[in-house]
Phi, psi and omega in degrees: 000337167322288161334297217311295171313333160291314157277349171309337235240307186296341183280326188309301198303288188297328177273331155345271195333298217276322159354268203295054164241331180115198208283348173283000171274353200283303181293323161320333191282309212263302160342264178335302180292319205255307166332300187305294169318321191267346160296314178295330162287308166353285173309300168313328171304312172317319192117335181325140169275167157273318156303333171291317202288288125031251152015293190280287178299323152328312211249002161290300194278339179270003182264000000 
């Protein structure tokens, strides 16, 4: 559950930011928020760690 409350809270985040552009970000925030969200329980079902996932993507980018 973790993943998951981490991207919500980064869609959150990234999606805020876009509010003072006007109403169409609004439906970006609830896009962005459910994407995010849905990567991240994904990932928890897999088993991913925040030290695994980390880990994997690190050793991915160094290759």
């Amino acid at each position: 559950m973790k993943l998951t409350i981490i991207f919500v809270v980064i869609g959150l985040i990234i999606s805020v930011s876009w509010v003072a552009w006007g109403f169409l970000p609004m439906l970006a925030i609830l896009l962005t928020t459910l994407i995010l969200g849905t990567i991240g329980y994904v990932l928890d079902i897999m088993g991913y760690s925040l030290n695994k996932f980390t880990s994997k993507m690190l050793e991915k980018i160094s290759n």
